[in-house]
C-alpha positions in Angstrom: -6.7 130.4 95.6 -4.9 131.0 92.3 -4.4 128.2 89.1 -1.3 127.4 89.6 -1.6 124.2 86.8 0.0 126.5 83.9 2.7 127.5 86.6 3.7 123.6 88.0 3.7 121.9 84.1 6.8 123.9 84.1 8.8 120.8 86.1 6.8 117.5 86.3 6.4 115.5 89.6 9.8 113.0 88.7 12.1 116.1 87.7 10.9 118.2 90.8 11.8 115.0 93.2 14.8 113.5 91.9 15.9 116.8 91.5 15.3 117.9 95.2 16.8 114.4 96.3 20.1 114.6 94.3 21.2 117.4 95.6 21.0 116.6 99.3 22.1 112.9 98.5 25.0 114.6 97.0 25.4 117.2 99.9 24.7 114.7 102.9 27.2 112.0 101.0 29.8 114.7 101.1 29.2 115.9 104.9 29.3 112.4 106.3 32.5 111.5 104.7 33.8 114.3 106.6 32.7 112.7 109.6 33.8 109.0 109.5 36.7 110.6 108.7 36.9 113.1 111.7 36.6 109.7 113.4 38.7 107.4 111.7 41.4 109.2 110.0 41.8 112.8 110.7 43.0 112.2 114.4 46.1 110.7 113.2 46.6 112.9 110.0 45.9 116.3 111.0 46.1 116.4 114.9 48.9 114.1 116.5 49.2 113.8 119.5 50.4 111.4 122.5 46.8 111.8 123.5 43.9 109.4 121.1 41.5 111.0 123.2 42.6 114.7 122.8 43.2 114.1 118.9 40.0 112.6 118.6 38.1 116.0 120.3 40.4 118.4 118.3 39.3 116.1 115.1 36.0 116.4 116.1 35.9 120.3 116.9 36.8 120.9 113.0 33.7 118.7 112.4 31.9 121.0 114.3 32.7 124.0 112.7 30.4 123.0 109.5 27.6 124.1 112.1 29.1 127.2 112.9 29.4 128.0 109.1 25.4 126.9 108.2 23.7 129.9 109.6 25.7 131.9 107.8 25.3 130.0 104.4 21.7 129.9 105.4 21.8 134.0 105.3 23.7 134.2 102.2 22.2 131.9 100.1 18.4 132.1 102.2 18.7 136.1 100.9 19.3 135.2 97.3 17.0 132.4 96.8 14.5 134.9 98.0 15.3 137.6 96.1 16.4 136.1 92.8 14.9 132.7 92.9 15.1 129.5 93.7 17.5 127.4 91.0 20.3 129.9 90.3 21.0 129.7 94.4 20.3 125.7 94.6 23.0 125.3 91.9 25.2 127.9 93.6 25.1 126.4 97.3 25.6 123.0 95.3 29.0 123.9 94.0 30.4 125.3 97.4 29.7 122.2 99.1 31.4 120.1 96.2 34.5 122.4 96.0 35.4 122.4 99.3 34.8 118.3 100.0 37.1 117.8 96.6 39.7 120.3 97.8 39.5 118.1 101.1 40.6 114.9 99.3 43.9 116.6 98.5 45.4 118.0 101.4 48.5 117.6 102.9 48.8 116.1 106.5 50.4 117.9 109.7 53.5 115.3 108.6 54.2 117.6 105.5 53.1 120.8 106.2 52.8 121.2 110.1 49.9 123.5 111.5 48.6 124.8 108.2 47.4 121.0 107.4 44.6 121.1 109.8 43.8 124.7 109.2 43.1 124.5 105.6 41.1 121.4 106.7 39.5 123.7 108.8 38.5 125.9 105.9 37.5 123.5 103.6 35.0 122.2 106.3 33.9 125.7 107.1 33.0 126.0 102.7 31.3 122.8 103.4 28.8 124.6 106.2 28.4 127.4 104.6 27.1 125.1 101.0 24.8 122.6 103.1 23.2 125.5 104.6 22.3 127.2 101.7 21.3 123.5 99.3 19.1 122.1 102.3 16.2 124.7 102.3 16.6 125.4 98.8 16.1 121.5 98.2 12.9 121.1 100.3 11.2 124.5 98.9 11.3 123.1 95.5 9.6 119.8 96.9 7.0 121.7 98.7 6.5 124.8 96.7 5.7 122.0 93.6 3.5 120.1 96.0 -0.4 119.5 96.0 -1.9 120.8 99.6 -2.6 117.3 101.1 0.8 115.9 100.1 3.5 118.5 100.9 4.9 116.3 103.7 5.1 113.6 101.3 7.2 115.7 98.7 8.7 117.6 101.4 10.3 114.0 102.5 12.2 113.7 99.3 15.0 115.9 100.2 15.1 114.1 103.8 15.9 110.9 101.9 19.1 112.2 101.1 20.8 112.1 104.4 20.0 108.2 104.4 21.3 107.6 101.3 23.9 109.8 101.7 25.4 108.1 104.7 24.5 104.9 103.3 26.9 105.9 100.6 29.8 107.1 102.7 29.8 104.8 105.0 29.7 101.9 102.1 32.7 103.5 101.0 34.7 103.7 103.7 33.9 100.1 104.3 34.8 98.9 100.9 38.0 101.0 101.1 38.7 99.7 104.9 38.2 96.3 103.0 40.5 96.6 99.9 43.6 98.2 101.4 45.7 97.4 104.0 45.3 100.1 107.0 48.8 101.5 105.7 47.3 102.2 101.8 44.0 103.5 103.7 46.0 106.1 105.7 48.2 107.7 102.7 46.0 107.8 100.1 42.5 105.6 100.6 40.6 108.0 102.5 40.9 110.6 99.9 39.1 108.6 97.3 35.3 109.6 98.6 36.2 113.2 98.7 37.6 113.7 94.9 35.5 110.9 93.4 32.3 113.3 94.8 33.0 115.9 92.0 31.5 113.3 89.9 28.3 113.5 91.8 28.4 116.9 91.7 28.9 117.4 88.2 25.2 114.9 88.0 24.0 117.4 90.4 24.9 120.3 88.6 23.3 119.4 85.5 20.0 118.0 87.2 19.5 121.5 88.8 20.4 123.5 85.9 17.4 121.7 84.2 14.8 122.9 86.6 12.5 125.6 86.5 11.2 128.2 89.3 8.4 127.1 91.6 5.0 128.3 91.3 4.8 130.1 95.0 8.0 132.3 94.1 6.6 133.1 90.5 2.9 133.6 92.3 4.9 135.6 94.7 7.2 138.3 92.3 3.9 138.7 89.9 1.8 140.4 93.3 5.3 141.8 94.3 5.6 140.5 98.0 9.0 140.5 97.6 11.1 142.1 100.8 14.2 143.6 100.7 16.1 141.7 103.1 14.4 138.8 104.3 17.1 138.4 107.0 15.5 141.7 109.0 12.4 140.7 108.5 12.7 137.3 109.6 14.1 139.3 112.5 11.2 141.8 112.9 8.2 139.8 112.3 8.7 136.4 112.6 11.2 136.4 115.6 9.3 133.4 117.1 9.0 131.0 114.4 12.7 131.4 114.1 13.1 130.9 118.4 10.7 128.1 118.9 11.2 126.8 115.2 15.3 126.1 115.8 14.7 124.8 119.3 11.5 122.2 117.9 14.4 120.9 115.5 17.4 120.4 118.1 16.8 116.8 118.7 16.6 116.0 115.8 20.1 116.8 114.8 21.3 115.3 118.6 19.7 112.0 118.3 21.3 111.8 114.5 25.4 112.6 115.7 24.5 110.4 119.1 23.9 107.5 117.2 26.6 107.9 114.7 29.4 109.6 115.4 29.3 109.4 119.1 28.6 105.7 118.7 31.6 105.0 116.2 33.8 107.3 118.5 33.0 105.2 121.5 32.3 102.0 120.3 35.4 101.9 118.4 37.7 103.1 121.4 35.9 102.2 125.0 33.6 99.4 123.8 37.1 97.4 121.8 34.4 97.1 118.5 36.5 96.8 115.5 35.9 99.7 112.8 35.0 97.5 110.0 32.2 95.7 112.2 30.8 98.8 113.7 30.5 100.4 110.4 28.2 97.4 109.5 26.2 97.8 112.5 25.9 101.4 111.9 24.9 101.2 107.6 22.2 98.4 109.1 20.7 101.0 111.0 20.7 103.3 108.4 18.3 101.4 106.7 15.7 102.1 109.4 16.1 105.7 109.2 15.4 105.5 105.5 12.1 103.6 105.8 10.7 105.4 108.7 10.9 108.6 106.8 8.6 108.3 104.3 6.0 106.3 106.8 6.4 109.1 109.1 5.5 111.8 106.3 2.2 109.6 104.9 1.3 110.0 108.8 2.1 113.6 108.8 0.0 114.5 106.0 -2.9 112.8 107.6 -2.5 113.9 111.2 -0.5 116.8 110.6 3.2 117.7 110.6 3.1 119.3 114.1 1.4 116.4 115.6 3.3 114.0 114.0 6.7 115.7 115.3 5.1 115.7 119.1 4.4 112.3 118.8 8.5 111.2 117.9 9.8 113.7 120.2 8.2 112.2 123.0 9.4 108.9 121.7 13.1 109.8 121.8 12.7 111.8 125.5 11.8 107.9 126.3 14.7 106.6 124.4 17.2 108.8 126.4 16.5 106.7 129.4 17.3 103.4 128.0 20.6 104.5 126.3 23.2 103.1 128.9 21.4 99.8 128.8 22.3 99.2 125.2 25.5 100.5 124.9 26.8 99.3 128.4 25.6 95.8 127.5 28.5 94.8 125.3 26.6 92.5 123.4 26.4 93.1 119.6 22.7 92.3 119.5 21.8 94.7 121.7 23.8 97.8 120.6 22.4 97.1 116.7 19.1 97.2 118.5 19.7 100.2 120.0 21.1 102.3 116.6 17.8 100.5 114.7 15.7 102.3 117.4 17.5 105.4 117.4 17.9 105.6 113.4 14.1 104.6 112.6 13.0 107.6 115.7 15.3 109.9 113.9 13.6 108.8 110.4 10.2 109.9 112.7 10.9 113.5 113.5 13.5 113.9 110.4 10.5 112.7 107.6 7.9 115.8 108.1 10.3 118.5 109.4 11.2 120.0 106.5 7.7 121.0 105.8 7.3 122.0 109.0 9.7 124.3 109.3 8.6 125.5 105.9 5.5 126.5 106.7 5.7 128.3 109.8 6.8 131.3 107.0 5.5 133.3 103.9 6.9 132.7 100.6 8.5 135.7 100.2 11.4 134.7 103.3 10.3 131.1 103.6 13.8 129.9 102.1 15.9 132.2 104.8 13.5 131.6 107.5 13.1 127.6 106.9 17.0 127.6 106.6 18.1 129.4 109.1 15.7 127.9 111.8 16.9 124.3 110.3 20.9 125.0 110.4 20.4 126.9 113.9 19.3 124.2 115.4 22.1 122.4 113.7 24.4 124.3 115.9 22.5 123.6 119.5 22.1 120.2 118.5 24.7 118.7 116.7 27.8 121.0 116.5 29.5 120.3 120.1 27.1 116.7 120.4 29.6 114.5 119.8 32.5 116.3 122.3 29.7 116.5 125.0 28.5 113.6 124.9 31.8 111.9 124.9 33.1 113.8 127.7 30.0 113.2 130.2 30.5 108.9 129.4 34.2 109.7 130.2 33.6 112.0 132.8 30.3 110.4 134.7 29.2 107.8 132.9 26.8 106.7 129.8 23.6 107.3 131.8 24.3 111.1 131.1 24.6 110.5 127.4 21.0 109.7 127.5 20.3 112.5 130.0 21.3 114.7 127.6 18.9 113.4 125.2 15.8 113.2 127.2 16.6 117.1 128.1 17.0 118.2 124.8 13.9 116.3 123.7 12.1 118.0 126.6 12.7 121.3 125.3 12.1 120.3 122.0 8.6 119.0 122.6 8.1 122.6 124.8 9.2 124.9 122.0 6.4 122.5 119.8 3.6 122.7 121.7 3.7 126.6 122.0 5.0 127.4 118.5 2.1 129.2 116.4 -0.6 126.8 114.5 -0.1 129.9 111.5 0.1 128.0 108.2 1.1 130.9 105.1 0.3 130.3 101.9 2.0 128.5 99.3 
């Protein structure tokens, strides 16, 4: 194995995390604000209609189309950060997502300029996909790439963190926003706030990434030139089933995520008669769980491994499916914070070592296409149309289904785990 010490002094242990858990803090606060609002404002905004139901799912289609858009930032920006490095694309894919949420914040609703309201909100959502799929693997390969054998699910988790606080973030907002201004102020100008006051998180981001320097594995990797020349066809050629079983391992974990939050606030706040402003307390509560059970789950995950460790909280949440209705059809406010406390600190299970798994099922030299693509893949299986489907099988058959749906996708999640290849590549 090579000295890599002279290599990694480059960017000490504080500047590597923080900087690989600002980004997606900044990226994951900007993506969730999208979807409270998808929820709570853009029904009435961008699509009116005599239908809530109808505008909700036309609200929530746009939100979907952020999935459709990550492969493709995941290709883009996966192909540079091979070829050219880390950094420059991290600070690239940084700056897409934060353009198009700012660009959000000042739209014009269907009111003003009729149908090309909701389709420049369609394209600012698609910039925001195409961004988030190129910062997420980026993020985690300069966590792991910088960490020590034995701890790479531990530094690997430091990236996870930032969907936590991320939505912890957005949702606080959109609380304290839903709490200073009457619903009027909060509908004509309120809801922008989030989305322009994130340049200023950007800008933070911007400067923290411009300060960091490559990681060892890609230097290691251009001085014995193992560089390909386009990691997208080889990913295709030779590592067709890391990327198949890789993207379907990783589905539940983006389902159980959108279940228990923006099918939850959807439904709660419609069918269930919970007031916004008390379910978005229930929901940031919950929150909390998912942020502790991620770093537990990666300490666990470096011990017993990262493959094992996902097994272990799949199986959990095919469990979980079965007692969804029971919650949620029990009315009682107990009950359904129980519920999102389970759900959230399972999703902080399978979310916390993840990353490094996905990492490692490929060589350095197309680890930050493969890792992304197989990531924001399974982004589209498992969390693009979640929300629409699982609100249409509660309307259609009932909430038992919801949790069908979960168990199923679990199922073939823990399938696509157990046969995926034990290969671990160098770092």
């Amino acid at each position: 194995m090579k000295d890599n010490s002279r290599l990694t002094a480059k960017n000490s242990v504080k500047h590597v995390l923080f900087g690989s858990l600002i980004g997606t803090t900044i990226e994951f606060f900007d993506f969730y604000i999208y979807a409270n609002a998808a929820v709570l404002v853009f029904p009435q905004l961008f699509f009116p209609s005599s239908d809530n139901t109808l505008a909700t799912l036309q609200s929530l289609a746009t939100f979907s189309i952020a999935f459709l858009s990550r492969p493709l930032g995941s290709a883009f920006f996966g192909h540079y950060g091979d070829k050219i490095g880390r950094k420059f694309t991290l600070v690239a894919a940084l700056l897409t997502m934060g353009i198009s949420t700012v660009a959000i914040g000042f739209l014009p609703s269907y009111a003003s300029i009729g149908v090309a309201a909701p389709l420049l909100l369609m394209l600012c959502r698609f910039g925001q996909g195409v961004g988030l799929g190129g910062e997420w693997g980026g993020a985690v390969l300069l966590a792991i790439e910088n960490a020590p054998p034995n701890k790479r699910a531990w530094y690997g988790m430091f990236p996870q963190l930032g969907a936590p606080i991320g939505l912890l973030l957005s949702g606080g907002t959109f609380l304290l926003l839903t709490d200073t201004l009457s619903n009027e102020d909060f509908m004509n100008y309120g809801w922008r706030i989030p989305f322009i006051a994130s340049s200023l998180l950007v800008i933070v981001g911007f400067y923290i990434r411009t300060k960091i320097t490559e990681t060892p594995s890609f230097e290691n990797s251009k001085k014995e030139q193992e560089e390909v020349k386009i990691p997208f066809l080889t990913l295709i050629k030779s590592y067709k089933n890391q990327l198949i079983f890789g993207t379907f391992a990783a589905v539940t974990t983006f389902l159980v995520f959108y279940l228990m939050t923006v099918f939850t606030l959807s439904w709660a706040t419609s069918d269930l008669g919970f007031a916004k402003r008390d379910f978005l307390l229930i929901q940031l509560f919950s929150v909390l769980f998912f942020a502790v059970f991620i770093p537990i789950s990666a300490v666990v995950a470096d011990i017993i491994g990262r493959r094992t460790m996902l097994i272990i909280a799949t199986t959990a949440i095919a469990v979980f499916g079965f007692a969804f209705s029971y919650f949620l059809n029990s009315g009682s406010s107990v009950m359904i914070t129980v519920f999102l406390c389970t759900g959230m600190a399972l999703m902080g299970f399978t979310y916390g070592p993840l990353g490094t798994f996905l990492s490692e099922l490929f060589p350095t030299a197309v680890r930050y296409s493969g890792a992304s693509l197989t990531f924001n893949l399974a982004g589209i299986l498992g969390a693009a149309f979640a929300p629409m489907i699982a609100i249409w099988l509660a309307s259609t058959y009932s909430l038992t289904y919801v949790g069908y749906y979960l168990t199923i996708a679990a199922s073939i999640s823990l399938f696509a785990l157990l046969v995926i290849s034990k290969e671990e590549h160098k770092f």
